[in-house]
C-alpha positions in Angstrom: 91.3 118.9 99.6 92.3 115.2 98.7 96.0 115.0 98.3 97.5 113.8 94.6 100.0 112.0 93.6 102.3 113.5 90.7 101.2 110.7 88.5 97.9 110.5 89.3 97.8 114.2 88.7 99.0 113.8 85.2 96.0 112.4 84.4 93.6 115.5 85.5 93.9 117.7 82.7 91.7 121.0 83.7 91.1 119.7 87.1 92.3 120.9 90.8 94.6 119.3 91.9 96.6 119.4 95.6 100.2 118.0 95.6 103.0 117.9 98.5 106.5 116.5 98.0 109.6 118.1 97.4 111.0 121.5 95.3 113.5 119.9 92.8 114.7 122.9 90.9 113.7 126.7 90.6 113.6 128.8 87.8 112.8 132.3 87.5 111.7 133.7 84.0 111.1 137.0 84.2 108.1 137.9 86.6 107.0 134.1 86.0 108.0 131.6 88.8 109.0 127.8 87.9 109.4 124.6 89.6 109.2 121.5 89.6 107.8 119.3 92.4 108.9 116.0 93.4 107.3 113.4 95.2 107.4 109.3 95.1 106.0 108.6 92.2 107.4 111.7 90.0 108.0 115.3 89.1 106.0 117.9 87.6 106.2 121.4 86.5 104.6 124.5 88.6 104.0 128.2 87.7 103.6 131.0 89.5 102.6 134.0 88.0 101.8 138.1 89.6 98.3 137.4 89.1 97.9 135.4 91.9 100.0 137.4 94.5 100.3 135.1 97.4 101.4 131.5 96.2 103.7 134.4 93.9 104.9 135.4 97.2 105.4 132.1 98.4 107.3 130.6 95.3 109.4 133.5 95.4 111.1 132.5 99.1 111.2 129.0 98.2 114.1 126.8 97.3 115.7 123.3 96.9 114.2 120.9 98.9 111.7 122.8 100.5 108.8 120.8 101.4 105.7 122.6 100.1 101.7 122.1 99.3 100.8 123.3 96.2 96.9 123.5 95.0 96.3 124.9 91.3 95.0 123.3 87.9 96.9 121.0 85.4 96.9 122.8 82.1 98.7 121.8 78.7 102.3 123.4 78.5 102.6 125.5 75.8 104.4 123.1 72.9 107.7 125.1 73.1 107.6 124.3 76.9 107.0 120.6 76.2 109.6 118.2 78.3 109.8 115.1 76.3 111.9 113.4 79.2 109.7 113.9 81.6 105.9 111.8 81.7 104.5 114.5 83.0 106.0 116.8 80.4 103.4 117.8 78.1 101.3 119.4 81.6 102.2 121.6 84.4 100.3 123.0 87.7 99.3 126.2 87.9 99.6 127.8 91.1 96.6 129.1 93.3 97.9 128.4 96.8 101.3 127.2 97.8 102.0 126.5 101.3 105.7 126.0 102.8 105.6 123.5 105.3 109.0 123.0 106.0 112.6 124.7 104.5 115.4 123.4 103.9 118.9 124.3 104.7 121.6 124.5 102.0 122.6 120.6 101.9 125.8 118.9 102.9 126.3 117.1 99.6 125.1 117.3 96.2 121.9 115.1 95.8 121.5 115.8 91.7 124.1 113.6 90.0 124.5 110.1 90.6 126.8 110.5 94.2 129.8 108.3 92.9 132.3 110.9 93.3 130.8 111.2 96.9 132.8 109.1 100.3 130.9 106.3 101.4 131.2 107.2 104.7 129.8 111.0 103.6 127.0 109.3 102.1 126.0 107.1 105.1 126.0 110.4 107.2 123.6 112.0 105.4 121.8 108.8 103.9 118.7 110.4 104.8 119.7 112.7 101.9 121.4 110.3 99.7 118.2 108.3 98.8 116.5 111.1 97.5 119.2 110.3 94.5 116.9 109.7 91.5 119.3 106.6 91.0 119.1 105.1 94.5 115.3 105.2 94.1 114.8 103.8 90.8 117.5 101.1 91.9 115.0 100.0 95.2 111.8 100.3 92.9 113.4 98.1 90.4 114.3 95.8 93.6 111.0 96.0 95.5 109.2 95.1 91.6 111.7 92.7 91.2 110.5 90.9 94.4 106.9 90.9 93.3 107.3 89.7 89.8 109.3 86.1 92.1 106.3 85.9 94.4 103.9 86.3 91.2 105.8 83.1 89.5 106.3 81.2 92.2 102.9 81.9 93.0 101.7 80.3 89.5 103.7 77.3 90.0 102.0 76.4 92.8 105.0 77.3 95.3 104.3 78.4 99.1 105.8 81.1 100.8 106.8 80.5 104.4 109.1 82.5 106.8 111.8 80.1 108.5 113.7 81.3 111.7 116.8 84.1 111.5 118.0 82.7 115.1 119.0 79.3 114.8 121.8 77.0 115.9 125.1 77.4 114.4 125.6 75.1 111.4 128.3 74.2 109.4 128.2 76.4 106.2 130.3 78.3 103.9 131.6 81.1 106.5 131.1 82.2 110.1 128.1 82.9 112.1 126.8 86.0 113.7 126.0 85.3 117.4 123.5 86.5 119.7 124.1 85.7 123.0 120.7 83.9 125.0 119.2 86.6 127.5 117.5 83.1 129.0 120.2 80.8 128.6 123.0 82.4 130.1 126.4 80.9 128.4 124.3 80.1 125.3 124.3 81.7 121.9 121.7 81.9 118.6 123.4 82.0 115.3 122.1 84.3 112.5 121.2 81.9 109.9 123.5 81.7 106.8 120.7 80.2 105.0 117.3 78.0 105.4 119.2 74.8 104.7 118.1 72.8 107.4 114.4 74.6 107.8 113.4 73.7 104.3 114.5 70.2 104.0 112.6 70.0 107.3 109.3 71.2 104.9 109.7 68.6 102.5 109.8 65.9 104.7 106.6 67.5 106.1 105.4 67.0 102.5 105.3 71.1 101.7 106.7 69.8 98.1 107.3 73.6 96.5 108.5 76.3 99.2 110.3 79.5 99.1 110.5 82.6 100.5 113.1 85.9 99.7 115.4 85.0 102.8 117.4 87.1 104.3 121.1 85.4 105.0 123.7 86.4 107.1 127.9 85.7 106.8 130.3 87.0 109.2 132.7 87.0 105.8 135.4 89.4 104.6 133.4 92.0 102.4 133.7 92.1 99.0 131.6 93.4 95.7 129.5 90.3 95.8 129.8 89.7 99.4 127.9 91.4 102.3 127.2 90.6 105.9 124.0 90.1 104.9 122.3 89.7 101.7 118.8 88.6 100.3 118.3 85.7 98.2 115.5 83.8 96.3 115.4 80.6 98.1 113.6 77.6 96.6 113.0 73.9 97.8 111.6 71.0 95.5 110.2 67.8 96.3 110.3 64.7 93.9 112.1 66.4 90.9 115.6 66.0 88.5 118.3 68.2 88.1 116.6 69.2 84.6 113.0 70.2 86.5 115.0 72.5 88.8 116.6 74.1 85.5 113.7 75.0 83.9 111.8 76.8 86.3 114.9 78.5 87.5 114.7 79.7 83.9 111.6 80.1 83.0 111.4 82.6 86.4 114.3 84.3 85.4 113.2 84.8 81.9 109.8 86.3 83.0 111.2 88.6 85.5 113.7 90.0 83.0 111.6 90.6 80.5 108.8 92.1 82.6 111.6 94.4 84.1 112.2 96.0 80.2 115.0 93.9 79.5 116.0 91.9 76.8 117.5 88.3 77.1 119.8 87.5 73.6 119.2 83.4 73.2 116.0 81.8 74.5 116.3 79.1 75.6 119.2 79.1 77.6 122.5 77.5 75.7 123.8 74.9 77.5 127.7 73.7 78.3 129.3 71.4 79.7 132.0 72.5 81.7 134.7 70.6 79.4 133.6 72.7 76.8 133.3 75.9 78.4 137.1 75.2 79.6 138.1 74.0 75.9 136.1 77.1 74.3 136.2 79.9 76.7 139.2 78.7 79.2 136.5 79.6 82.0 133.8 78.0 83.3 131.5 81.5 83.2 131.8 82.6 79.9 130.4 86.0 79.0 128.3 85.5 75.8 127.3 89.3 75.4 128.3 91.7 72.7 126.6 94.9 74.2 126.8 96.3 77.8 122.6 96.3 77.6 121.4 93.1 76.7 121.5 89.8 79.2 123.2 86.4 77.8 122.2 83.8 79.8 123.7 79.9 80.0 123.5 77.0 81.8 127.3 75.5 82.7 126.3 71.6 83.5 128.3 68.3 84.6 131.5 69.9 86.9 134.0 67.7 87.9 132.9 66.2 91.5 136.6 65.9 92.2 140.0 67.5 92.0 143.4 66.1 93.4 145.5 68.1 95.7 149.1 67.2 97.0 147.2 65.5 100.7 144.6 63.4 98.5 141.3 64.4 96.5 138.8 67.5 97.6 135.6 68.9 95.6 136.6 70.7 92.6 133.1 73.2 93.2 131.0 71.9 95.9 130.6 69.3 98.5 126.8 69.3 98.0 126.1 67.4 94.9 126.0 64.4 94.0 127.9 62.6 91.0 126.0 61.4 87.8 124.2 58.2 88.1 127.0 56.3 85.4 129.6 57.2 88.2 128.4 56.3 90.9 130.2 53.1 90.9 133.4 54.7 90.0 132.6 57.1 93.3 131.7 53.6 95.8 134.6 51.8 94.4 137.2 55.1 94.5 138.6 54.8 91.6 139.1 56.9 88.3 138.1 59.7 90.6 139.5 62.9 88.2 137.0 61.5 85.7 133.7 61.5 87.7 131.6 64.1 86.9 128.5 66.1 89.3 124.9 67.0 88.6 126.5 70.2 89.6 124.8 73.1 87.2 125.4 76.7 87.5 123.1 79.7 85.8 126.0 82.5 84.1 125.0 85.5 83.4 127.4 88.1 81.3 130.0 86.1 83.0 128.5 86.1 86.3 127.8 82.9 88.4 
């Protein structure tokens, strides 16, 4: 018999059905047997009852992440035993034959709360164990429908996906390399790249005009909550466009992947600062907007200073790559009134996070 998915299940009402996954919970009620099954796309309800003596037997031995095969018939739950949390709660299996194909032993660490009160290095151990946490899967769903709802708007906007190189000559970038020495050219070393840089300004110039890809980047960097070794990051190259083209679709992506992710964005379109008045308002240039811990506030932070003084002379206030406004440039080929000159610099806040 065909194998079912929990969800696909759900929608059989009165037909056989044959599911494998995991036990969840057990619950005995009187000579009726209950629990719930778990695979990848949910959980559902099963019964065993003394009429049918051996998946009784069966359901009997098993426990907590047992591995099983259960075939039976969905049936509407009685509306006392209706689960409004659950999607599948208004059915329920009923047992004709369960199969235990593999039992578990009594785990190592809890698996049913959320794991934060659980060691890091615990959790690694048994990480095998630890994504079975409801949260951890949900968290790399959301991720892995994050990444399609990118590719589907980059897609529409006539953008073209292509892989550039991880080994790649050291360049000169915001931290240190990771090295991998040459098996072929002994003495010699590939970097891990810290980013496409050079690859897709190498595309335009081939005339690719719209490129990206989700790129894996790697920093040999002191870790932190928004710093990793490596990390993976929405990278995008445009031909023959202005600071304000590069703006909107950054929006206009960000607004339709938030929004098709359940969320809700509080001011459409994006305000817009400059970063003299988020200093003079909000003494910060990444104000957090939000009044609520649930709702996204969004907002563009434009026109940085391209320069700061220090004691030894004048350095970039945010970021050696820009370039200044076209009304300074003058100012910047003449060196003078340097404090004043100000960037095409633009960053995207969000609950006041760059």
């Amino acid at each position: 018999m065909k194998r079912d998915l929990v969800l696909d299940a759900a929608k059989k009402p009165g037909q056989k059905v044959r599911l494998l996954g995991f036990v969840d919970t057990r619950r005995d009620h009187g000579k009726i047997i209950f629990f719930d099954l778990r695979d990848s796309s949910g959980i559902i309800q099963v019964v065993a009852t003394p009429k049918n003596t051996k998946p009784y037997e069966t359901a009997s031995k098993i426990g907590s992440e047992d591995v099983v095969s259960v075939e039976g018939e969905i049936n509407l739950r009685p509306k006392e035993n209706i689960n409004p949390d659950l999607p599948t709660g208004k059915i329920e299996v009923t047992a004709e034959k369960i199969d235990l194909i593999s039992s578990s032993q009594a785990l190592p660490i809890p698996i049913d709360d959320d794991g934060y009160d659980i060691d890091e290095a615990t959790r690694f151990k048994y990480r095998y164990l630890d994504l079975r946490r409801e949260r951890l899967q949900r968290n790399l769903k959301l991720r892995s429908t994050a990444a399609k709802l990118v590719r589907e708007f980059l897609d529409s906007q006539n953008f073209i996906e292509i892989e550039t190189p991880y080994l790649s000559r050291g360049t000169p970038e915001g931290s240190r390399d990771f090295v991998v020495p040459s098996r072929l050219q002994k003495g010699k070393f590939y970097a891990l790249a810290q980013a496409p840089q050079q690859y897709k300004q190498l595309l335009m110039i081939a005339g690719f005009e719209r490129y990206y890809q989700l790129a894996r980047a790697f920093r040999d960097e002191d870790l932190r909550a928004d710093r990793q070794f490596e990390h993976t990051q929405i990278d995008i190259e445009m031909a023959f466009v202005e600071r304000e083209d590069v703006m909107k679709l950054t929006e206009d992506m960000v607004v339709h992947i938030t929004e098709k992710l359940g969320k809700k964005i509080t001011k459409k379109p994006f305000p817009v600062l400059t970063y003299q008045e988020a200093q003079s308002k909000y003494k910060t240039d990444k104000p957090n907007l939000s009044t609520n811990n649930k709702d996204l506030s969004f907002l563009w932070v434009v026109d940085f200073p391209l320069l700061e003084k220090k004691d030894d002379g004048y350095t970039f206030s945010h970021n050696p790559f820009a370039a200044p406004k076209p009304e300074y440039q003058k100012d910047l080929e003449a060196e003078k009134n340097l404090e004043r000159i100000e960037s095409l610099q633009y960053d995207l806040v969000c609950n006041g996070q760059e």
